[in-house]
N, CA, C and O atoms as CSV, one atom per row, in Angstrom:
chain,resi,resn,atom,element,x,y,z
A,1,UNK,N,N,0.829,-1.181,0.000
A,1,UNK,CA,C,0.000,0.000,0.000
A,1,UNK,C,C,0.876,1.248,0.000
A,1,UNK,O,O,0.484,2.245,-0.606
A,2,UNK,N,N,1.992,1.247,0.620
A,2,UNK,CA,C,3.026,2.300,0.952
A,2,UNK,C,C,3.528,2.669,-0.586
A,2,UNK,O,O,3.667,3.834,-0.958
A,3,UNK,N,N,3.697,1.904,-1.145
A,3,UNK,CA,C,4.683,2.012,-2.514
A,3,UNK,C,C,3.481,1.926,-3.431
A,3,UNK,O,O,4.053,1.581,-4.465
A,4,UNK,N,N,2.152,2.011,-3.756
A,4,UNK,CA,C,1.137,2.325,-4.462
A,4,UNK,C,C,0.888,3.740,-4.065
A,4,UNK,O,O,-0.041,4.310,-4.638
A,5,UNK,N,N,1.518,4.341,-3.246
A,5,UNK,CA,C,0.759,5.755,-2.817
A,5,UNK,C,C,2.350,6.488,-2.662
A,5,UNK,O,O,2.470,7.576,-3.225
A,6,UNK,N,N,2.988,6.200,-2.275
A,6,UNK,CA,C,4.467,6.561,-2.442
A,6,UNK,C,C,4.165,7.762,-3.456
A,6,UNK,O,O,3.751,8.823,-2.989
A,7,UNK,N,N,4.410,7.584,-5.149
A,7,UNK,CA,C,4.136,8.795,-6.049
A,7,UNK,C,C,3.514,10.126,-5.574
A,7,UNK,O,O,4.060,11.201,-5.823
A,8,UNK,N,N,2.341,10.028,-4.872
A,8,UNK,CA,C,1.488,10.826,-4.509
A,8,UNK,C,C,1.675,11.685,-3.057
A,8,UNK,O,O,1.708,12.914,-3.014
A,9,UNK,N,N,1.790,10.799,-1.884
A,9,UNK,CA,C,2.321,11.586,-1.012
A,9,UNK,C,C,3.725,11.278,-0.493
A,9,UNK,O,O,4.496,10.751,-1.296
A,10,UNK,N,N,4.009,11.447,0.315
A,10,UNK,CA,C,6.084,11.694,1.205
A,10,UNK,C,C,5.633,10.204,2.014
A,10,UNK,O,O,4.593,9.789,2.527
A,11,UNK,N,N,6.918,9.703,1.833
A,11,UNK,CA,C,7.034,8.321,2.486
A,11,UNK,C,C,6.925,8.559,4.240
A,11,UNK,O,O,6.671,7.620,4.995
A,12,UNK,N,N,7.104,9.622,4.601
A,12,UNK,CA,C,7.176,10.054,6.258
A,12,UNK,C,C,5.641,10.177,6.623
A,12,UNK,O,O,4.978,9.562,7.458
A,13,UNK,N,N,5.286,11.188,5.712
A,13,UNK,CA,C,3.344,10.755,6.079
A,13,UNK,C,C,2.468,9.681,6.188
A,13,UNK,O,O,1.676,9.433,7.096
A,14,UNK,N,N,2.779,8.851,4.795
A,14,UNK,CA,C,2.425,7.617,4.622
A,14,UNK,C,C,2.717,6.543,5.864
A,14,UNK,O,O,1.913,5.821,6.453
A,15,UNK,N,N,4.112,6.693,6.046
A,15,UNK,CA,C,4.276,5.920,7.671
A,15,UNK,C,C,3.202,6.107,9.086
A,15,UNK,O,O,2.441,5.505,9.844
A,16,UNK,N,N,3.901,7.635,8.712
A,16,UNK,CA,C,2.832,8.500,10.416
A,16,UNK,C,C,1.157,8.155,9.846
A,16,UNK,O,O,0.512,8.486,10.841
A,17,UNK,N,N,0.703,7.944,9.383
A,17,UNK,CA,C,-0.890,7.613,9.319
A,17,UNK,C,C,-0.772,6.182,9.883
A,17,UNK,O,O,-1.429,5.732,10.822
A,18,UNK,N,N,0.465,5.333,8.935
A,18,UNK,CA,C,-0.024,3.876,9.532
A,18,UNK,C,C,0.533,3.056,10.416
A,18,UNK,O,O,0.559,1.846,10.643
A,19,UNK,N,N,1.220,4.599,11.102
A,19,UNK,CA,C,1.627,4.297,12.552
A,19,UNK,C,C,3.160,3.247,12.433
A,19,UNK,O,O,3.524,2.694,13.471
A,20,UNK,N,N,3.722,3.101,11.549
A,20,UNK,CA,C,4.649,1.952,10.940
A,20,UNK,C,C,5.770,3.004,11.369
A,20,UNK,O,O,5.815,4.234,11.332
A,21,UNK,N,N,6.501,2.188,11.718
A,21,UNK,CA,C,8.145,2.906,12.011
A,21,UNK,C,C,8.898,2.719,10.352
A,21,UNK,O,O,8.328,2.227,9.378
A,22,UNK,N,N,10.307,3.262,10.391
A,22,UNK,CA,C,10.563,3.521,9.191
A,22,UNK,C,C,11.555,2.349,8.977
A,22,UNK,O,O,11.752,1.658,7.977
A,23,UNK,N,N,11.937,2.334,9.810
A,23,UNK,CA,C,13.207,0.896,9.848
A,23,UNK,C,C,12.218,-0.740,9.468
A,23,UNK,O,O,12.624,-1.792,8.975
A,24,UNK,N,N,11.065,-0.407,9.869
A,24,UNK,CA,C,10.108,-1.890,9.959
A,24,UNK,C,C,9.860,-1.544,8.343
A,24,UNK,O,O,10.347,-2.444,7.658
A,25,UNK,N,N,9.250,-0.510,7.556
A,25,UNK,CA,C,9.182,-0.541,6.084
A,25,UNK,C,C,9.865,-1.255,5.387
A,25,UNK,O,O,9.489,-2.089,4.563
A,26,UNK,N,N,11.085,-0.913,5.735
A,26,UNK,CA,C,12.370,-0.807,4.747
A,26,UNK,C,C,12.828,-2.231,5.239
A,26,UNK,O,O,13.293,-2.929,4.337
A,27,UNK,N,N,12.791,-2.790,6.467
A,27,UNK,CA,C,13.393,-4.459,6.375
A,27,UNK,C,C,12.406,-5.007,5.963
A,27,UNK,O,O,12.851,-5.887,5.226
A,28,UNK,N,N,10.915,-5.088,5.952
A,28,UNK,CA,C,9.443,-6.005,5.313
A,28,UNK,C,C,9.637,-5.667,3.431
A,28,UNK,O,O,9.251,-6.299,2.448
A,29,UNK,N,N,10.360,-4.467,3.577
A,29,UNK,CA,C,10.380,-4.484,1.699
A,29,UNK,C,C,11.671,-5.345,1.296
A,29,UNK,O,O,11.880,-5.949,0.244
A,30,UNK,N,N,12.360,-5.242,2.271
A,30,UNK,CA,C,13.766,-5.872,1.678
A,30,UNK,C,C,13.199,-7.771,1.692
A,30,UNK,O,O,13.127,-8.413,0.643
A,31,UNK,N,N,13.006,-8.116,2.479
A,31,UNK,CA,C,12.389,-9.283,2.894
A,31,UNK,C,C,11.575,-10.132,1.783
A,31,UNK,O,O,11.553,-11.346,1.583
A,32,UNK,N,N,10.809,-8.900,1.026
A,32,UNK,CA,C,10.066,-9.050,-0.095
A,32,UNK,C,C,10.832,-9.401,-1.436
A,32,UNK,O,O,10.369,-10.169,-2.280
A,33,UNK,N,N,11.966,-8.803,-1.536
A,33,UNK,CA,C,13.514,-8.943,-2.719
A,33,UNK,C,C,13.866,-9.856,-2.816
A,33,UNK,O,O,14.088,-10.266,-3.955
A,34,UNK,N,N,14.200,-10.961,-1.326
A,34,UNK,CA,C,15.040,-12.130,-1.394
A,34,UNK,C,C,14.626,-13.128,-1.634
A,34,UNK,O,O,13.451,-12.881,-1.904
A,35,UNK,N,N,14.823,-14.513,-1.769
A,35,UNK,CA,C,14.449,-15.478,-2.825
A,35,UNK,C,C,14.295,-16.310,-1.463
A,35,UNK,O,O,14.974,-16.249,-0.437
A,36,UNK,N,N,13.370,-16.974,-1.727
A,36,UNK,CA,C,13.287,-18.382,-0.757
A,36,UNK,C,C,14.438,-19.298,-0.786
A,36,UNK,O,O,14.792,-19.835,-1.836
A,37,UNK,N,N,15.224,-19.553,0.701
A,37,UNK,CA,C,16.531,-20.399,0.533
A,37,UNK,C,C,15.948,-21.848,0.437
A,37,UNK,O,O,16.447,-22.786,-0.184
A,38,UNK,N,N,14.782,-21.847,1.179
A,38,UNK,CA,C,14.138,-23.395,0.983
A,38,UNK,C,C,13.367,-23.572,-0.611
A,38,UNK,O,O,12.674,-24.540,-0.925
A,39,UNK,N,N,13.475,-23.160,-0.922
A,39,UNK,CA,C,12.768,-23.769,-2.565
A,39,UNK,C,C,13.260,-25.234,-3.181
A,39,UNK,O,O,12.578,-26.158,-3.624
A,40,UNK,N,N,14.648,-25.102,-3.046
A,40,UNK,CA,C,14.661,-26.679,-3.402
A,40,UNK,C,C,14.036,-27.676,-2.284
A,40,UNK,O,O,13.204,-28.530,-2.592
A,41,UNK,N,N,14.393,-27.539,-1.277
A,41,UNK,CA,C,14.220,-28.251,0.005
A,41,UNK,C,C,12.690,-28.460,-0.049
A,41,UNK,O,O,12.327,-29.595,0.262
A,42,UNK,N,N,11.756,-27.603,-0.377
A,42,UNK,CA,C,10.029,-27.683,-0.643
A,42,UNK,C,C,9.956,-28.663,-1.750
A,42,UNK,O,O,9.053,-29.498,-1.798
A,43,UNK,N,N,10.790,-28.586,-2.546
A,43,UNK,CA,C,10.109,-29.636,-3.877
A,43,UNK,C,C,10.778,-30.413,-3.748
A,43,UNK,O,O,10.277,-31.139,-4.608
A,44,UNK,N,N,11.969,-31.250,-3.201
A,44,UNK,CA,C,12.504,-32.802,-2.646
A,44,UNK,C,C,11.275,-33.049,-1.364
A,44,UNK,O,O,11.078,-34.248,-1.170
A,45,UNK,N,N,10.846,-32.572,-0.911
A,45,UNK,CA,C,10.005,-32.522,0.454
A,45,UNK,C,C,8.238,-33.028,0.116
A,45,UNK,O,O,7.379,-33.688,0.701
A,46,UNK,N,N,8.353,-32.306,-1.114
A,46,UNK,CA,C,6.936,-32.917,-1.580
A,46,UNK,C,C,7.478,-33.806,-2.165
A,46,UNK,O,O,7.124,-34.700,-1.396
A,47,UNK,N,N,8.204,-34.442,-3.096
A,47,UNK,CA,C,8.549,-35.226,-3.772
A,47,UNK,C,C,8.570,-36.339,-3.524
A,47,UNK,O,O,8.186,-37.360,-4.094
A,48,UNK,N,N,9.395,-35.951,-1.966
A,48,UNK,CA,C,9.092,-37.649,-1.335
A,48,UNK,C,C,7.853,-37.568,-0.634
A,48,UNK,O,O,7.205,-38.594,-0.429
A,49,UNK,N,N,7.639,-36.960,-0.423
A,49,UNK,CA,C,5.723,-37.140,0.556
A,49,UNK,C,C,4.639,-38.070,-0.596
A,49,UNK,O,O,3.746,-38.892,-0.391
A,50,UNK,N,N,5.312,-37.392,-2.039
A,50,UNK,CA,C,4.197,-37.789,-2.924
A,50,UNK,C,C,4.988,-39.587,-2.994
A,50,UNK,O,O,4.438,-40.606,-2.575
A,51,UNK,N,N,5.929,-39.529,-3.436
A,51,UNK,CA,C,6.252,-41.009,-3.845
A,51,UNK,C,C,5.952,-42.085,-2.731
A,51,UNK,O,O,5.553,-43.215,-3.010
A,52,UNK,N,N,6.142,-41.713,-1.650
A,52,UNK,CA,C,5.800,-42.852,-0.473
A,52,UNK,C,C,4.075,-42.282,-0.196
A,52,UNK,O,O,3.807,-42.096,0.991
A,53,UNK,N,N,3.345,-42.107,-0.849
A,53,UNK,CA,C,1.630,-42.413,-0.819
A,53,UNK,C,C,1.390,-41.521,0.240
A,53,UNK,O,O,0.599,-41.951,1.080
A,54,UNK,N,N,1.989,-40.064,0.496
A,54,UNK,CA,C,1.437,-39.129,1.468
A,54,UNK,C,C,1.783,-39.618,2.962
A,54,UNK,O,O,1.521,-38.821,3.862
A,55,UNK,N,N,2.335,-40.829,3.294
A,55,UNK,CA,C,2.978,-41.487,4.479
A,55,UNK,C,C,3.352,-41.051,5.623
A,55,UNK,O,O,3.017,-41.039,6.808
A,56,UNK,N,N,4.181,-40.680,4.886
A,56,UNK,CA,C,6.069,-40.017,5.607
A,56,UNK,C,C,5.331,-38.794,6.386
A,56,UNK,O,O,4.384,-38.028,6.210
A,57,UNK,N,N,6.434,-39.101,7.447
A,57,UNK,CA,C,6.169,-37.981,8.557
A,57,UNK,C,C,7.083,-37.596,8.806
A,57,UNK,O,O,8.047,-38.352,8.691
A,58,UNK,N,N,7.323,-36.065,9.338
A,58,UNK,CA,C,8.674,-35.229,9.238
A,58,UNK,C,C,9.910,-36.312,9.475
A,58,UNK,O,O,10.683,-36.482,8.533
A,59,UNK,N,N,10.032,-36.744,10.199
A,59,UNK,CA,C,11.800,-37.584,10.665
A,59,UNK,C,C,11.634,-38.874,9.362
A,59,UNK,O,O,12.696,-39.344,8.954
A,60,UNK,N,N,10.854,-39.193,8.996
A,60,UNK,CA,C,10.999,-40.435,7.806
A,60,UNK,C,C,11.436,-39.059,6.704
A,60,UNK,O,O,12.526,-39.208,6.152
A,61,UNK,N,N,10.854,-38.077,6.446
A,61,UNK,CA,C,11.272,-37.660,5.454
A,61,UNK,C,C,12.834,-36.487,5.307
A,61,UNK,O,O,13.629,-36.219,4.406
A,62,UNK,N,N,12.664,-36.117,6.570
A,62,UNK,CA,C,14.650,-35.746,7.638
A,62,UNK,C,C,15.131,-36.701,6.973
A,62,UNK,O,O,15.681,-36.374,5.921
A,63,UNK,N,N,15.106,-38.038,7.296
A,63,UNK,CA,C,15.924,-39.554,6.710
A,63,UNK,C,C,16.232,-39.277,5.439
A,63,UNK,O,O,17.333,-38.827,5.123
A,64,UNK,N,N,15.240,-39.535,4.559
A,64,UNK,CA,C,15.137,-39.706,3.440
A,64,UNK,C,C,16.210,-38.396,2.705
A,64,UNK,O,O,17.223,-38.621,2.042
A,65,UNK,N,N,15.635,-37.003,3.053
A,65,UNK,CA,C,16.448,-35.905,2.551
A,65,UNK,C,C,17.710,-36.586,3.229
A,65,UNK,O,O,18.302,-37.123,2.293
A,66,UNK,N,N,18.355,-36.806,4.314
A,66,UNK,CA,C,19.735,-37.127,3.809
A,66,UNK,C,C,20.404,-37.799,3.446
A,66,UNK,O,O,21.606,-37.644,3.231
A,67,UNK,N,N,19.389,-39.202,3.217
A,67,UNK,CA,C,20.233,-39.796,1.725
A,67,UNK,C,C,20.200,-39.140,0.586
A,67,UNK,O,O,20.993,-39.422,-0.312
A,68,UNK,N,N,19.253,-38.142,0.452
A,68,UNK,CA,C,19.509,-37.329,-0.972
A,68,UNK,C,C,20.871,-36.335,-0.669
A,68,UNK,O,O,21.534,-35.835,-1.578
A,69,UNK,N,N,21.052,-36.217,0.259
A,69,UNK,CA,C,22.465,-35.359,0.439
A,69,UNK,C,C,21.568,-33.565,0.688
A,69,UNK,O,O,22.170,-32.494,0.608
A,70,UNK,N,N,20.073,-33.720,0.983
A,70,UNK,CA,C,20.177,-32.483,1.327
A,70,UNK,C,C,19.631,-32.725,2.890
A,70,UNK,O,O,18.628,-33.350,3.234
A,71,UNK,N,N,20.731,-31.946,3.827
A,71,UNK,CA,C,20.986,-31.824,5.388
A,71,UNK,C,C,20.006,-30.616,5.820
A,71,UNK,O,O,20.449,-29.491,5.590
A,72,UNK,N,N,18.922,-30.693,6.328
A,72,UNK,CA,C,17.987,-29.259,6.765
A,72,UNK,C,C,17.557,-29.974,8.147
A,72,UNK,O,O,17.119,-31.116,8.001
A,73,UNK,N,N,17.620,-29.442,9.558
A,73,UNK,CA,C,17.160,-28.968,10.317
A,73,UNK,C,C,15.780,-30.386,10.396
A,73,UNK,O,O,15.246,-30.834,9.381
A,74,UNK,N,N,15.481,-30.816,11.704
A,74,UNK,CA,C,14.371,-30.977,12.026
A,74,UNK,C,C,13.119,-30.511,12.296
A,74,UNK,O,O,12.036,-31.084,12.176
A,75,UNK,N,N,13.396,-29.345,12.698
A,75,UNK,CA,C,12.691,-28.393,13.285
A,75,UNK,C,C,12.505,-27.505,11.551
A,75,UNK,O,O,11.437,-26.896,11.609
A,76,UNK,N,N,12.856,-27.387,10.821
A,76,UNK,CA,C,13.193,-26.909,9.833
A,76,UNK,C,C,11.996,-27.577,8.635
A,76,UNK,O,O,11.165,-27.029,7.911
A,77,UNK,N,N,12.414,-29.098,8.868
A,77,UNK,CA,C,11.879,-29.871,7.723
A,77,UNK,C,C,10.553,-30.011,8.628
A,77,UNK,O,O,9.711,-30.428,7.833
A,78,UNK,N,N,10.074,-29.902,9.618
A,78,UNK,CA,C,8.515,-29.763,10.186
A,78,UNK,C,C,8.084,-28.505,9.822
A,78,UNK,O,O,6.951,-28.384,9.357
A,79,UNK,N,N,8.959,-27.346,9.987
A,79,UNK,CA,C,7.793,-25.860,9.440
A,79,UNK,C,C,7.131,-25.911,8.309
A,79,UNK,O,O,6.001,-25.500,8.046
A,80,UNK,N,N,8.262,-26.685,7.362
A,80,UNK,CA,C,8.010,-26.861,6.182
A,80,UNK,C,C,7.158,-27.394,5.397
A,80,UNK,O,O,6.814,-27.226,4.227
A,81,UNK,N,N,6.773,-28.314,6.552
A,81,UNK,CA,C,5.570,-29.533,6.147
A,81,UNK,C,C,4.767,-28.771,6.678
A,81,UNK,O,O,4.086,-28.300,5.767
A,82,UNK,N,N,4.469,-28.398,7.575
A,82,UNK,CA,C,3.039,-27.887,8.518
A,82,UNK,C,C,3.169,-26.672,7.407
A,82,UNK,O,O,1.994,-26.320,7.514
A,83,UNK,N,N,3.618,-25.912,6.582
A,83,UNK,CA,C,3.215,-24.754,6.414
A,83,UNK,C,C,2.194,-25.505,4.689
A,83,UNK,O,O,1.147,-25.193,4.123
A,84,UNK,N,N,3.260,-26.549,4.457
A,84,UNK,CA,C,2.737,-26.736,3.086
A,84,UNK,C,C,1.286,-28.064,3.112
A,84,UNK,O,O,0.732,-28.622,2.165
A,85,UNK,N,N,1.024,-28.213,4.836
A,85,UNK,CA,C,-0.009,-28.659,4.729
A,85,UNK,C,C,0.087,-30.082,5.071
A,85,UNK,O,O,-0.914,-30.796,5.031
């Protein structure tokens, strides 16, 4: 909304209405730039969920990613699942 109205009025007003500090803008836009580091890690992750019949539960599929040689986090490879459902 900030950067649709940006042209029109001063980025300092636009803040002070929505009460947003200026440092919180500028790291949520930067945030927006960078690329997902898990993207591969999401599609080996479904990949094996799909090939073993929807099964696998986070630590069978922890296993599995590291015989594929990709090493992620337990806690890591569960956000991942719970976020993708």
């Amino acid at each position: 909304m900030v950067d649709a109205l940006k042209n029109t009025y001063t980025l300092s007003e636009l803040l002070a209405v929505l009460g947003l500090a200026r440092s919180s803008y500028f790291y949520h836009r930067a945030r927006l730039l960078v690329a997902d580091k898990y993207a591969g890690a999401r599609r080996v992750i479904a990949e094996i969920f799909e090939v073993n019949h929807r099964c696998y539960g986070y630590r069978r599929i922890r296993a599995a990613l590291g015989r594929q040689k990709v090493f992620i986090s337990e806690k890591v490879v569960r956000r991942l699942m719970r976020r993708k459902g």
